[in-house]
N, C-alpha and C positions, 0 to 999 in steps of 0.2 A: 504494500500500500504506500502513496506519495503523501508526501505532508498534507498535500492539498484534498487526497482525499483519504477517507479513515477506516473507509468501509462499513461493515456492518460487527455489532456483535452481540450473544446470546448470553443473557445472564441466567442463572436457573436457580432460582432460589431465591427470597426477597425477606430473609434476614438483614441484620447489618451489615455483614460481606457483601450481601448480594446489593442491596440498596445503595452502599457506597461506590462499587465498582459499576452500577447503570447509572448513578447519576454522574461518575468522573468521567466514565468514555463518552458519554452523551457533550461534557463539556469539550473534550477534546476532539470534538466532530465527528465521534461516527453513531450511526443509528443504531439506535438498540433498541433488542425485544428480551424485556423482563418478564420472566414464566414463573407461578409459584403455586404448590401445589395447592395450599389451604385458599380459604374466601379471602382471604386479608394478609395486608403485608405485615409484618414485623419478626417473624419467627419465634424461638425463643428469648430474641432482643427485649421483645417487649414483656415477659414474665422477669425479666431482675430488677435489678436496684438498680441501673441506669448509668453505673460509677463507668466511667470508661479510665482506666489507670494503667501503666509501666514507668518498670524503671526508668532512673535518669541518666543512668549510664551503662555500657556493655559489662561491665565490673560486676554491678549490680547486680543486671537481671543472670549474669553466671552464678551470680551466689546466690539465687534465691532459686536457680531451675537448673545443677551445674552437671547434669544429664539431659538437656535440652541440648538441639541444634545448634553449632555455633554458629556457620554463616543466617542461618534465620533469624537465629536471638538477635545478632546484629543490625539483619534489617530493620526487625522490628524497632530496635530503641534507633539508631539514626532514623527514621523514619516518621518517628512518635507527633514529635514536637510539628511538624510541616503537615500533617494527617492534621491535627486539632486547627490549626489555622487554617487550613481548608475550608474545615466543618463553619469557621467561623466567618469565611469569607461569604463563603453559600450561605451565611444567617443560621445554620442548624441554631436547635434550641440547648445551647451546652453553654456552661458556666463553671470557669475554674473554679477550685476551690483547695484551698489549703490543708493537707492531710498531715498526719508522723507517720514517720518509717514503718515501713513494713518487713518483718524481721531484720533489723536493722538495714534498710534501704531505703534509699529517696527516691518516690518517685512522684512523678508526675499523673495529675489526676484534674481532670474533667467529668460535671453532671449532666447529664440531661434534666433540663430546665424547662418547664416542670412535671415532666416525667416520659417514661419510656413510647408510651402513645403517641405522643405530642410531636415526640423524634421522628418516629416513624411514619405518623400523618405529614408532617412537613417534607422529608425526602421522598415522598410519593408523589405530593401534589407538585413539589417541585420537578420531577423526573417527569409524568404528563404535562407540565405546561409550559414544557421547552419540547415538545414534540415526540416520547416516549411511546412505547407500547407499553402496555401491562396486561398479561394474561393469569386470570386467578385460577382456582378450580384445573391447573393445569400441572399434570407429572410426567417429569421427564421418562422415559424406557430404555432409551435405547440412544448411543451416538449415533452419528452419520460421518462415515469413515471414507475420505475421496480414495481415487487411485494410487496417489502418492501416500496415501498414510494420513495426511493431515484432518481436521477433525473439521466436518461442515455443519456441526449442530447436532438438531435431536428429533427422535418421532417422541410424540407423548401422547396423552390419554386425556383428553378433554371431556367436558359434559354431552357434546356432541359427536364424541368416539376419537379417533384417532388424528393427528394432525403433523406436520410437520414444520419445524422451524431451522431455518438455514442462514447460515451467520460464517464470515471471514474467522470470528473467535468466538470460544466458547469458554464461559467460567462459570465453573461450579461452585456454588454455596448453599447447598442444600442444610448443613448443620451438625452433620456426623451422625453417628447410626446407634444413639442411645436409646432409640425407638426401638430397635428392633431385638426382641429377646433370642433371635437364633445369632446373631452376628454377637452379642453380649456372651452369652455362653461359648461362644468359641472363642474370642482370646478373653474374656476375664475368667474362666472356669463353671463349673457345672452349677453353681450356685446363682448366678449373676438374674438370669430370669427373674429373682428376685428382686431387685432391685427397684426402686420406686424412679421414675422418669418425672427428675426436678426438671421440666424440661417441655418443649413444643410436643405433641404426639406424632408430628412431620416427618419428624428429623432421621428415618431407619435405614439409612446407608446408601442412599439413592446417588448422591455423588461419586462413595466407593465401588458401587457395583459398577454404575457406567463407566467408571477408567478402568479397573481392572479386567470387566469383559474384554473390553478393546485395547488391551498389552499395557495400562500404567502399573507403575510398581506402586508396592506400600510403604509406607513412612517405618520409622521405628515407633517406640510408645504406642503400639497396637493394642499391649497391655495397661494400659493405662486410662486416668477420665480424669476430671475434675468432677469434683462433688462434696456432700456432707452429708455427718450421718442426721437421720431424722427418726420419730418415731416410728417403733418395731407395730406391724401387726397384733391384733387383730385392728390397730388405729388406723385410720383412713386421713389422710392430710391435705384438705381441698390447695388448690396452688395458691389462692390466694394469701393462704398460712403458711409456706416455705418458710420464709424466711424468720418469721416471729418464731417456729416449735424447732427449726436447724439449730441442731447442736455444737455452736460454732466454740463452746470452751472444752471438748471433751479433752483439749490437753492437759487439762488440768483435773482430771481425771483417771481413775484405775477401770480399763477396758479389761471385763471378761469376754471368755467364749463359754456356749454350752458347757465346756468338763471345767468352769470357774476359774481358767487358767487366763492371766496376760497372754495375749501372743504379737504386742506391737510394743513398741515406745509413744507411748500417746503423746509423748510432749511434740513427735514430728509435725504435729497440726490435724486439724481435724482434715482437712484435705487428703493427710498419710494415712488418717484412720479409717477414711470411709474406704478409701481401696482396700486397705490390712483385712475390712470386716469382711469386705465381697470374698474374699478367700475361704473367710468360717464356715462351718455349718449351718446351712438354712441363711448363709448371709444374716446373722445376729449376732450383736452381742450387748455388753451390759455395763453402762454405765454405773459406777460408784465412786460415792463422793459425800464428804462430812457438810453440815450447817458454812461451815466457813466460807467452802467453795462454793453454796448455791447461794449464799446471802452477796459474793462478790463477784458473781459472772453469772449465773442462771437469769435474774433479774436483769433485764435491759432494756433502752431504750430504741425503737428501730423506725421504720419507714413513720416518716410525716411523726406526730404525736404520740403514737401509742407504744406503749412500756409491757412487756410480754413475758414472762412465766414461763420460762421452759420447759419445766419441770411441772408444771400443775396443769398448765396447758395441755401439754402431750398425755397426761394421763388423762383430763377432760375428755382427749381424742379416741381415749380407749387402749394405751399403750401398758406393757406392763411397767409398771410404776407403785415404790413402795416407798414407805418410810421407818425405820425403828430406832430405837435408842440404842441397840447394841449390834454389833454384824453378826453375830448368833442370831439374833432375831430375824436382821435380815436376809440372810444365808437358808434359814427356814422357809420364807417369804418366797425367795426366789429358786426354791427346790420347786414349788408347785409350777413355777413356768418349765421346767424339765432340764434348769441347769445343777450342775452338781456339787450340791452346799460345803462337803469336805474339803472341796477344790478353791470354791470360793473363801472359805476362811483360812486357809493355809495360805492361799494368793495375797490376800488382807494383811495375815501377821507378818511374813517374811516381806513387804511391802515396806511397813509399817515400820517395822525395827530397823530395817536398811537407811528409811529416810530419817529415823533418830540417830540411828550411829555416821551421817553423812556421805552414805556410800550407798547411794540408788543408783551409782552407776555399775555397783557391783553385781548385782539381781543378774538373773540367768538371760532375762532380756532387759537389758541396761533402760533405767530412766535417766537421760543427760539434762531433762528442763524441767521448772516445775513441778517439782516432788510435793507438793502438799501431801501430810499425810491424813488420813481417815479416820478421827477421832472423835471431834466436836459432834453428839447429836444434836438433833437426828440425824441420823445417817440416809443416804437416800439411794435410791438404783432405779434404770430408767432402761428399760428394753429398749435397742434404738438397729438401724439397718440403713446400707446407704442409700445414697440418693442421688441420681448420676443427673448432673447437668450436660456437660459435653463431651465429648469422648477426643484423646490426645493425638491419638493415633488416625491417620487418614489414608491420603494419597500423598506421595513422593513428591515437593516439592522442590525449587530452588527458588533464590531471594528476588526472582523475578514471580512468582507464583506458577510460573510453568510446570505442567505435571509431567512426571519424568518414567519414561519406559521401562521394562525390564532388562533392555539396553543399556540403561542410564543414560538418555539421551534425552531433551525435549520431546515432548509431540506434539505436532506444530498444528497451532490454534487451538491448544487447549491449557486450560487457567484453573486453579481450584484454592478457594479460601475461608477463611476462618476456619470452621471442624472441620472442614473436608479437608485443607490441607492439612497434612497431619506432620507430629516429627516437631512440631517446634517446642515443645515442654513435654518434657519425662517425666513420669511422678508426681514432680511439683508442679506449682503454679504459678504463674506470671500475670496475671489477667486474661482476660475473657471478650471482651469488646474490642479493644485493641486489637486483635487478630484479626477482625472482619474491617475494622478501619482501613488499619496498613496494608494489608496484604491486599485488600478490594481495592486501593488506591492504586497500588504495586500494579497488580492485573490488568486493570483497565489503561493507567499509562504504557507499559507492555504490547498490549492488545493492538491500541491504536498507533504504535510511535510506525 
């Protein structure tokens, strides 16, 4: 394509990824047809809290994700700051806002102003009323693969059956495949199915499958999501309570399994925790924790006004949840959920005495943060199970978002971002919005240059 002209290109998905990369390639003159499965735009953008954050330097986000990608981490944080002035040139509705580090790190943080809705109505109406397509009610199936290799788009599935869309490039942001419980059970293990979907119901691998049918490779962090744990069953957790019952202090906390045993270092974050649990049995396990720790983290303040209970909450919800004055009592308590009480108070005592004699990092699985020990009643315990927001693991990208073959090579006109590109954070976590920013900025400059 000549400067002069930009050609055409396909966005498939209309998350933040997908809404950022139709409205930059739109700016940089080529036409675009934005396709998204559900009625409505925003993906699972519009179920968070709106923070769009990364670190402020390559330094940083290595120490906070230091099993991520390195040329991606990279892009991402040089990238960061020129993505937000973008947003602010186009008027998005985002407002910085002054944050503290995040396990010791600066980073850089933008709101959506005033809220995630608002976001996502304003890059829509802006994207049609600069000449845009927008197709809802529409899923993608299948590439369209020319003679040379390169990728001309997609057939999909409309309400009127079948159709096709054809585009110079193609970029996938579908959202990653936390939807789907067979793609979950095969790389998190036999338990994952369980797993509550903090998340779009959209989002079940529709950008994995269509690269991989047609020869892209996969990222690393296959094994991996971003999430937290939340209340365990029989609790039901409508989305609009994520965030208020998410157990976002269980580091400060003693994680059982079924046989009462630690099997993590809780202090890693509850982000470490909720993958650790997906490994457990039945994907459960069980928070325990004294008066101290619930009077100094359980109680907090979250979205707009309202001050939330986590612990009184989630049991409202139906969660097991107890409280007693001694962990005998408790350990009784939580025999009748079918975990095994001898385990749990042996786990307790040798806990317990380790953080008095200052050597929790000696315990058979080391606590390095955070040792509160278990004393102060009541004592409490909180059935809890994760909660997979995005999944880490995608398609093989490089720091241009191009999805890269089982050659390891390009394939040309095709783009994948935020979930879909996968590989950029391992384990840990770096941000969550940020990926569909940069990377859909990335793409779509790419796409059209």
């Amino acid at each position: 394509m000549s400067d002069t002209e930009k050609g055409s290109v396909l966005v498939v998905g209309a998350g933040m990824g997908g809404l950022v990369a139709a409205v930059r390639a739109q700016e940089l003159g080529a036409d675009v047809t934005l396709i998204e499965k559900g009625s409505q735009v925003g993906g699972t953008m519009v179920m968070s809290g709106g923070g769009i954050w990364c670190a402020k330097t390559y330094e940083g986000i290595r120490k906070l994700v230091p099993r991520g990608n390195p040329d991606l981490c990279r892009a991402l944080v040089e990238n960061f700051t020129d993505s937000v002035e973008w947003l602010e040139g186009i008027k998005a509705p985002v407002t910085n806002i002054p944050v503290p580090a995040y396990n010791e790190v600066e980073r850089w943080v933008v709101e959506m102003d005033p809220g995630t809705s608002q976001f996502a109505a304003h890059m829509r109406d802006l994207f049609l009323s600069k000449g845009g397509t927008l197709h809802v009610d529409t899923s993608a199936l299948k590439l369209i693969i020319g003679e040379h290799g390169e990728v001309q788009g997609v057939t999909a599935r409309t309400l009127d059956g079948l159709a096709t869309f054809r585009a110079d490039a193609t970029i996938l942001a579908t959202g990653g495949f936390q939807g789907s419980s067979e793609l979950l059970t095969r790389y998190f293990g036999r338990w994952a199915d369980r797993l509550i979907r903090r998340a779009n119901p959209r989002s079940v691998g529709d950008g994995l499958m269509l690269g991989t049918d047609a020869g892209a490779s996969t990222s690393g962090s296959m094994a991996s999501f971003y999430g937290h744990l939340l209340p365990a069953p029989p609790a039901v957790v409508p989305p609009e309570d994520f965030v208020a019952v998410t157990q976002y202090f269980s580091s400060h906390s003693v994680l059982v399994n079924q046989q009462g045993e630690r099997f993590t270092d809780e202090s890693n974050g509850d982000e470490m925790n909720a993958q650790a649990t997906a490994l457990e049995s039945e994907a459960l396990a069980y928070m325990i924790y004294d008066h101290d720790v619930y009077s100094q983290h359980a109680i907090v303040k979250g979205v707009g006004d309202r001050v939330s209970d986590k612990f009184y909450e989630s049991k409202a919800m139906g969660a097991p949840a107890a409280t007693a004055d001694t962990i005998e009592e408790l350990a009784a308590i939580m025999e009748g959920w079918g975990v095994y009480a001898p385990g749990v108070l042996e786990t307790v005592r040798q806990y317990n005495e380790a953080v008095a004699a200052g050597t929790p990092q000696h315990l058979r699985i080391p606590r390095l943060d955070h040792a509160e020990p278990v004393l102060k009643a009541p004592l409490y315990a909180l059935g809890v199970t994760p909660g997979v927001t995005f999944t880490l693991g995608g398609l093989k990208i490089n720091a241009n978002a191009q999805v890269i073959d089982r050659r390891d090579i390009p394939m040309p006109g095709l783009y994948a971002v935020g979930a879909d590109g996968g590989g950029i954070f391992n384990e840990k976590y770096g941000g969550g919005l940020c990926l569909g920013l940069v990377f859909g900025r990335l793409a779509a400059q790419h796409a059209t240059a």
